[in-house]
DSSP file (Angstrom, degrees, kcal/mol; ACC not computed):
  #  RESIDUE AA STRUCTURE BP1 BP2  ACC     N-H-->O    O-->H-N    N-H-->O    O-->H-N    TCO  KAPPA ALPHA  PHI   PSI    X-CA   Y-CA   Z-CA
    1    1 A X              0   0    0      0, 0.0     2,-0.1     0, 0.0     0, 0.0   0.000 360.0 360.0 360.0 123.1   -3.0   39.7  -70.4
    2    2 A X        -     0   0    0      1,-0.0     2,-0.3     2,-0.0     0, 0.0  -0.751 360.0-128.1-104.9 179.5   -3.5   36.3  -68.1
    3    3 A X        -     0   0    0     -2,-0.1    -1,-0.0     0, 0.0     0, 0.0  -0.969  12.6-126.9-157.9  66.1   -1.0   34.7  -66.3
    4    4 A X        -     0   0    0     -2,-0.3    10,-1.6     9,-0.1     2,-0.1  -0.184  24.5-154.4 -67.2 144.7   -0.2   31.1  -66.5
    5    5 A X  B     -A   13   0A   0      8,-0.2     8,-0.2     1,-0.2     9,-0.1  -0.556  40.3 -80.0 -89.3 158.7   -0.3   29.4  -62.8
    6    6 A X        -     0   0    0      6,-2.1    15,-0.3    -2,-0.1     5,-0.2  -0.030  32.0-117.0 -67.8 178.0    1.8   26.4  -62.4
    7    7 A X  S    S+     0   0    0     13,-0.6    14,-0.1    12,-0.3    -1,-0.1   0.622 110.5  58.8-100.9 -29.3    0.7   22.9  -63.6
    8    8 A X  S    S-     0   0    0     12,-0.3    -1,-0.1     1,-0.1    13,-0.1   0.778 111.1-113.5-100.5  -0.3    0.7   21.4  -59.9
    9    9 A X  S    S+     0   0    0      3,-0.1    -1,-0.1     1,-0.1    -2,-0.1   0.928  75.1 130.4  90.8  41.4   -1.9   23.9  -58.4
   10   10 A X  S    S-     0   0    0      2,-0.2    -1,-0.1     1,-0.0     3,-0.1   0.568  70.6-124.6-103.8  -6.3    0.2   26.0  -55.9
   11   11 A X        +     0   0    0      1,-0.3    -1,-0.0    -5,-0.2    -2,-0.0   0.350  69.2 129.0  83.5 -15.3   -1.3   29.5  -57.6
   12   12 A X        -     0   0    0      1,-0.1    -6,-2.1    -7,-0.1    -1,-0.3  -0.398  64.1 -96.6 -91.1 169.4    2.2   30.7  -58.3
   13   13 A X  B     -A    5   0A   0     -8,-0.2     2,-0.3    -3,-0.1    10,-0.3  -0.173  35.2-112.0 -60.0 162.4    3.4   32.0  -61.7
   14   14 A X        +     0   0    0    -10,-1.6     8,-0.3     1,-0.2     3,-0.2  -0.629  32.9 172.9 -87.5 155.6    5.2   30.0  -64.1
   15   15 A X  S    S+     0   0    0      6,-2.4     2,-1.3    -2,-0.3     7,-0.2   0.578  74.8  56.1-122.4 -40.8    8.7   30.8  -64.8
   16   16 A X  B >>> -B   21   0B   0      5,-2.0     3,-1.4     1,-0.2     4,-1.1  -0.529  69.9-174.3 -94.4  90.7    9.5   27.6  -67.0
   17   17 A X  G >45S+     0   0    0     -2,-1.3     3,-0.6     1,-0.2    -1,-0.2   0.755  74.4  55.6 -22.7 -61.2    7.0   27.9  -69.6
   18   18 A X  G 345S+     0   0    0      1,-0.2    -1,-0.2    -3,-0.1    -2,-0.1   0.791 115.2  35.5 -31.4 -55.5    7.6   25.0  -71.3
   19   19 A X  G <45S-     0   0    0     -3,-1.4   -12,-0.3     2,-0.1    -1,-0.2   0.389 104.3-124.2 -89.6  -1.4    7.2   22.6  -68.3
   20   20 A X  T <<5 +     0   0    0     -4,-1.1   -13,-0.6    -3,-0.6   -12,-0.3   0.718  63.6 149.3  54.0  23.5    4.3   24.9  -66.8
   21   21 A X  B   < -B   16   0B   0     -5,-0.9    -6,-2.4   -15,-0.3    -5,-2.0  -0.552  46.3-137.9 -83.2 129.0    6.4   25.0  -63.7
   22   22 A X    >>> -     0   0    0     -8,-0.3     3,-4.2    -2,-0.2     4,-2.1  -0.817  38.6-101.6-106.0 137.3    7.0   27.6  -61.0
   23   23 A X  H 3>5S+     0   0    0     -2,-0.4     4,-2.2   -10,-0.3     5,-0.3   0.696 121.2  34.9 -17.0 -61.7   10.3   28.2  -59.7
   24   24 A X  H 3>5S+     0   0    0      2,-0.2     4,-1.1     3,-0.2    -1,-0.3   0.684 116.4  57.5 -78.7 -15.5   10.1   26.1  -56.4
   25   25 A X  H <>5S+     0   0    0     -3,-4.2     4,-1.7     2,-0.1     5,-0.3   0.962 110.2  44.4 -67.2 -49.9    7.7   23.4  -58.1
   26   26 A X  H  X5S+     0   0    0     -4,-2.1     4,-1.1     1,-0.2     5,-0.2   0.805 116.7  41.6 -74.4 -11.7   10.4   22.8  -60.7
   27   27 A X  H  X<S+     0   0    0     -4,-2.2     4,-2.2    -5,-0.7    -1,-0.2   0.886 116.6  54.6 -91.9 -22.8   13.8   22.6  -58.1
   28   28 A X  H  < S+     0   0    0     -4,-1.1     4,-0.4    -5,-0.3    -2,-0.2   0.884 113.1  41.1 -55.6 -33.9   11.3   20.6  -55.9
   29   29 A X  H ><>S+     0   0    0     -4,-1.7     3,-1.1     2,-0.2     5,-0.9   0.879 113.6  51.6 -42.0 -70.6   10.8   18.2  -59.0
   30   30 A X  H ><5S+     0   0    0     -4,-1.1     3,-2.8    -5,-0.3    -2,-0.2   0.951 103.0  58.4 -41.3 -49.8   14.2   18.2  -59.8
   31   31 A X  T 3<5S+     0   0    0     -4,-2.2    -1,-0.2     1,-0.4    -2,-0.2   0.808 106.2  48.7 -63.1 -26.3   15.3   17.2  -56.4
   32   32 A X  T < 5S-     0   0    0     -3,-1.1    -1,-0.4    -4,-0.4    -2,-0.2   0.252 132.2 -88.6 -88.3   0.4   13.2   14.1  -56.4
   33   33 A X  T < 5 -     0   0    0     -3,-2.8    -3,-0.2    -4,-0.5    -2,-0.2   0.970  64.1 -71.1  72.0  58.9   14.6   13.1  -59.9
   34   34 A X  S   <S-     0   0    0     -5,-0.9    -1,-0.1    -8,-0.1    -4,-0.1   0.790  76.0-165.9  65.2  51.6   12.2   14.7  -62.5
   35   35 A X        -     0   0    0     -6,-0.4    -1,-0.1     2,-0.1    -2,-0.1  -0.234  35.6-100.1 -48.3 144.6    9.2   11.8  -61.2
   36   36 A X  S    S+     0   0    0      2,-0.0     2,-0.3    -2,-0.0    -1,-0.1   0.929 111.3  34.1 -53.8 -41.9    6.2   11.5  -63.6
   37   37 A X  S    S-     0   0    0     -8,-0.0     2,-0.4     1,-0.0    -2,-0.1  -0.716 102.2-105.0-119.7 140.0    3.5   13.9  -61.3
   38   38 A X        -     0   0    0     -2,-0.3   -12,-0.1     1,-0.1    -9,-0.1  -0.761  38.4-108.6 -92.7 137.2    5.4   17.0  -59.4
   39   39 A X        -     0   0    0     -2,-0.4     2,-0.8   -14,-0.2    -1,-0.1   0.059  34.4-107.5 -53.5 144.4    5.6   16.3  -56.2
   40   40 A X        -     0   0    0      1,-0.1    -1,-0.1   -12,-0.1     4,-0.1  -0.655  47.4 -89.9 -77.9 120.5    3.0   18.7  -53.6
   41   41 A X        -     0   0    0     -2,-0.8    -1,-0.1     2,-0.1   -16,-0.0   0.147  36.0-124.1 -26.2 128.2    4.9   21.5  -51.3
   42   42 A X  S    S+     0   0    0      1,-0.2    -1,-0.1    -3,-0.1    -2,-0.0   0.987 110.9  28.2 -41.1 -74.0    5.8   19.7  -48.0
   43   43 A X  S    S-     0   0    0      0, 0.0    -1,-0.2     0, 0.0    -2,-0.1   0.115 101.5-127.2 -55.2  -7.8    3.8   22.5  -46.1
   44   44 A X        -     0   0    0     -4,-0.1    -2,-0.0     2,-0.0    -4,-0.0   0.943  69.8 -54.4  13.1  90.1    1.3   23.4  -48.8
   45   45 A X  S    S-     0   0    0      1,-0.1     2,-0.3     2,-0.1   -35,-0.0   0.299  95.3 -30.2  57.0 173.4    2.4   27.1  -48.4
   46   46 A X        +     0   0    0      1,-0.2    -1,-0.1     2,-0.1    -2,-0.0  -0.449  54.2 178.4 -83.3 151.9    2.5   29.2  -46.0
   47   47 A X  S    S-     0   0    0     -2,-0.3    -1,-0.2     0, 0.0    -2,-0.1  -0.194  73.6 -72.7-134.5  41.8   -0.4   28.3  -43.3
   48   48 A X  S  > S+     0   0    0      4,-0.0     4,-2.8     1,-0.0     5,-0.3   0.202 102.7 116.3 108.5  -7.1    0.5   31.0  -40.7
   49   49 A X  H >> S+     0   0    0      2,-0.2     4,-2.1     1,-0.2     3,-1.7   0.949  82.0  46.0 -35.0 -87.0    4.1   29.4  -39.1
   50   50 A X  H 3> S+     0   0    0      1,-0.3     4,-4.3     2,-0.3     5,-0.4   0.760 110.1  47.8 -35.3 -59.3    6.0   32.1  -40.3
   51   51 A X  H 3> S+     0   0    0      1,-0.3     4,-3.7     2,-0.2    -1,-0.3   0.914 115.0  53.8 -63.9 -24.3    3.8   34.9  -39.1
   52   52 A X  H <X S+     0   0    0     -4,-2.8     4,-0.6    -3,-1.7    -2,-0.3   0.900 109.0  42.1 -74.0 -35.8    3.8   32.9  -35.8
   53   53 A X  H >X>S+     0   0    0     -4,-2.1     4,-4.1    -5,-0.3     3,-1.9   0.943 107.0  64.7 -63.4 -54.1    7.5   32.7  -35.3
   54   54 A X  H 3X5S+     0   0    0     -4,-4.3     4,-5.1     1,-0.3     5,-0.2   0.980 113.2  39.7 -34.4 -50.8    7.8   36.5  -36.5
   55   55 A X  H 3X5S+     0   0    0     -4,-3.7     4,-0.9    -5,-0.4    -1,-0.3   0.719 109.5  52.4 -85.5   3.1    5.9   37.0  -33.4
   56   56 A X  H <X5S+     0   0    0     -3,-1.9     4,-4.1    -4,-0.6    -2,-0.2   0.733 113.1  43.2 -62.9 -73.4    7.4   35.0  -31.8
   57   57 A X  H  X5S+     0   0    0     -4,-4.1     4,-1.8     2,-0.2    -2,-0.2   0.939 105.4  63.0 -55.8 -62.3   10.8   36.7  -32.8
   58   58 A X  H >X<S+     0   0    0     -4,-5.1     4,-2.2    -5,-0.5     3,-1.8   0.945 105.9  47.3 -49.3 -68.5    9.5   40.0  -32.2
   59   59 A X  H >X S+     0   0    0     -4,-0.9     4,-3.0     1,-0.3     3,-1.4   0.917 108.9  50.1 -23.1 -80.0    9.0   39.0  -28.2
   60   60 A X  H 3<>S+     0   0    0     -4,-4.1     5,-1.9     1,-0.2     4,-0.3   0.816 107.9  54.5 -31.1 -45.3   12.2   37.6  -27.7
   61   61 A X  H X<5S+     0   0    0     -4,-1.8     3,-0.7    -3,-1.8    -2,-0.2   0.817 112.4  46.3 -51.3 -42.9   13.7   41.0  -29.4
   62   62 A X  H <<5S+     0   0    0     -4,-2.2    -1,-0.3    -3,-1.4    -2,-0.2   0.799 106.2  59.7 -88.1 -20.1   11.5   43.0  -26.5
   63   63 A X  T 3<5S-     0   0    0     -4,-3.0    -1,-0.3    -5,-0.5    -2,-0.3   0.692 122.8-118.8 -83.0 -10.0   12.8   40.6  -24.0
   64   64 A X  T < 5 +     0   0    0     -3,-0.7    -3,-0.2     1,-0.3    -2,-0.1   0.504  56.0 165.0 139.9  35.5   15.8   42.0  -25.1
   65   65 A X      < -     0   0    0     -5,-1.9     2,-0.3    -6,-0.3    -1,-0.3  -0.076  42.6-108.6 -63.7 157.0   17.2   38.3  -26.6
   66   66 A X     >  -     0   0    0      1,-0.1     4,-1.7     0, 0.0     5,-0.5  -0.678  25.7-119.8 -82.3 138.7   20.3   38.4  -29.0
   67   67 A X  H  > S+     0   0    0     -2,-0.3     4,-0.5     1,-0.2    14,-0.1   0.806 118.6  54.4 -81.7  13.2   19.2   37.5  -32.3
   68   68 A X  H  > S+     0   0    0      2,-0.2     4,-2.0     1,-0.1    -1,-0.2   0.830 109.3  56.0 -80.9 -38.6   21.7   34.4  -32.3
   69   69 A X  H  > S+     0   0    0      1,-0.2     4,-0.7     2,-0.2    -2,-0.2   0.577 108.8  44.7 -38.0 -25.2   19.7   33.7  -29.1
   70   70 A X  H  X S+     0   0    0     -4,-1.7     4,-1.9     2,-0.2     5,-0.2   0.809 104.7  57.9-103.9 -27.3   16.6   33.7  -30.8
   71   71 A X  H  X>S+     0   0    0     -4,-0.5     5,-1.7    -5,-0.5     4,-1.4   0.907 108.7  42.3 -41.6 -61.2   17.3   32.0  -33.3
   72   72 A X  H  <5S+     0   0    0     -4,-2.0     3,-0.4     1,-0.3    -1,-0.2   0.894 112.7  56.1 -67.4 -41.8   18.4   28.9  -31.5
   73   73 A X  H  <5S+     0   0    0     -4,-0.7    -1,-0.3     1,-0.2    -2,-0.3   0.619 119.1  32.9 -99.2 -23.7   15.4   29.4  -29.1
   74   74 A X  H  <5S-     0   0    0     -4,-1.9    -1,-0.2    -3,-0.2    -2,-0.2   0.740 110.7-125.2 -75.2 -28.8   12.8   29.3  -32.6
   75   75 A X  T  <5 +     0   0    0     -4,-1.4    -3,-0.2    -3,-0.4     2,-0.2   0.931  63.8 135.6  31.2  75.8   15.3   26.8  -34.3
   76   76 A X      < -     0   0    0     -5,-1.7    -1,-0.3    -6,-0.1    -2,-0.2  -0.807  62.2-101.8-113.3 172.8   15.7   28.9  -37.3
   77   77 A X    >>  -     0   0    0     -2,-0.2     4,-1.7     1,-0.1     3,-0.6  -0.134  33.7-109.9 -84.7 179.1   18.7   29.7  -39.1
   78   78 A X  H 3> S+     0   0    0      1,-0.2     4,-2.7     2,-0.1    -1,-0.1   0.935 125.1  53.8 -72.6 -14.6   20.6   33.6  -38.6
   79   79 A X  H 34 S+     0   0    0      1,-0.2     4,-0.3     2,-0.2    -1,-0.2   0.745  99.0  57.8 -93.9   4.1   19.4   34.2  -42.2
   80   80 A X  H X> S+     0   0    0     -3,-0.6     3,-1.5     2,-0.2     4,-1.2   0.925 112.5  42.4 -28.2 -67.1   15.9   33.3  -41.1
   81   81 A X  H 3X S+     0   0    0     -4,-1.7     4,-1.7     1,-0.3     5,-0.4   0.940 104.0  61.6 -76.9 -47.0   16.3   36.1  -38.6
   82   82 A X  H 3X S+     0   0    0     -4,-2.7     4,-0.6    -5,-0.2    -1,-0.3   0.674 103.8  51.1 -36.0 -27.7   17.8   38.4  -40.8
   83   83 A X  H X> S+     0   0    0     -3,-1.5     3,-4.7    -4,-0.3     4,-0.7   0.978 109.4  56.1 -88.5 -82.9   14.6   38.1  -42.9
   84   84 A X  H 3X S+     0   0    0     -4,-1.2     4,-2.5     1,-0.4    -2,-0.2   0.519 104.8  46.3   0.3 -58.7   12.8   38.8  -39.9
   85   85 A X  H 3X S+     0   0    0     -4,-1.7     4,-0.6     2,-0.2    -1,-0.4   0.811 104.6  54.6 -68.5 -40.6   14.2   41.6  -39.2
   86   86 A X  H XX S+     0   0    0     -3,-4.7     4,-2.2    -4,-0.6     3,-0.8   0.923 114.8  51.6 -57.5 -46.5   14.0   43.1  -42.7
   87   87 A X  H 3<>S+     0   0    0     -4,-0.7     5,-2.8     1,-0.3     6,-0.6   0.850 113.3  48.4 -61.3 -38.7    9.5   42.2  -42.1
   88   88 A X  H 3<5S+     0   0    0     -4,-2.5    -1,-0.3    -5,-0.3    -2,-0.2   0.779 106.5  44.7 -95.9   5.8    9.8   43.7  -39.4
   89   89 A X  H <<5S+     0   0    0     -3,-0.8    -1,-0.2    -4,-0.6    -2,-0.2   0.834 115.5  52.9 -77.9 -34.0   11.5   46.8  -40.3
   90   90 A X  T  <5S-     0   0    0     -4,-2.2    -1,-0.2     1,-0.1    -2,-0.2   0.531 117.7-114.8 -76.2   6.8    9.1   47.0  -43.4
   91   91 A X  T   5 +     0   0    0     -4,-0.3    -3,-0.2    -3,-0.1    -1,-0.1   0.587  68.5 143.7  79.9   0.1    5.9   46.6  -40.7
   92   92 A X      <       0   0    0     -5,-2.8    -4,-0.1     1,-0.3    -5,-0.1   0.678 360.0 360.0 -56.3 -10.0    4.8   42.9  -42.3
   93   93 A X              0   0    0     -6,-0.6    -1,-0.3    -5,-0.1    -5,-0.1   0.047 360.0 360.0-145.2 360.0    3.8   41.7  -38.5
């Protein structure tokens, strides 16, 4: 059984067949007003940010920060850290 990948070369699956579009390609499309070529990921993916705030986040936590305190001090949002928190509960960093 294969897999189609999206049309605009991000590797994820497609979810609208039809348009050969992955979920975040097609509301990124959309948001720009359906343009002939879908637009490229701001970021192209994740390129280690994340894992670096997570550690980031864990420190503050052992420094014994609030996590509205850390938050502000990363500038992410609280459901940022909420995620965080979930990664780190599961062991992801």
């Amino acid at each position: 059984m294969s897999t189609d990948l999206c049309r605009c070369g991000c590797g994820r699956p497609v979810k609208y067949p039809r348009l050969r579009l992955a979920d975040a390609c097609y509301k990124r499309w959309s948001y720009r007003g359906f343009p002939q070529d879908v637009p490229p990921a701001e970021h192209g993916g994740n390129d280690g940010r994340r894992s670096e705030r997570l550690e980031d986040y864990r420190e503050l936590r052992e420094w014994r920060q609030t996590p509205e305190a850390a938050a502000a001090r990363l500038g992410v949002r609280p459901s940022t850290i909420r995620r965080y928190e979930r990664a780190l509960e599961a062991g992801a960093a």
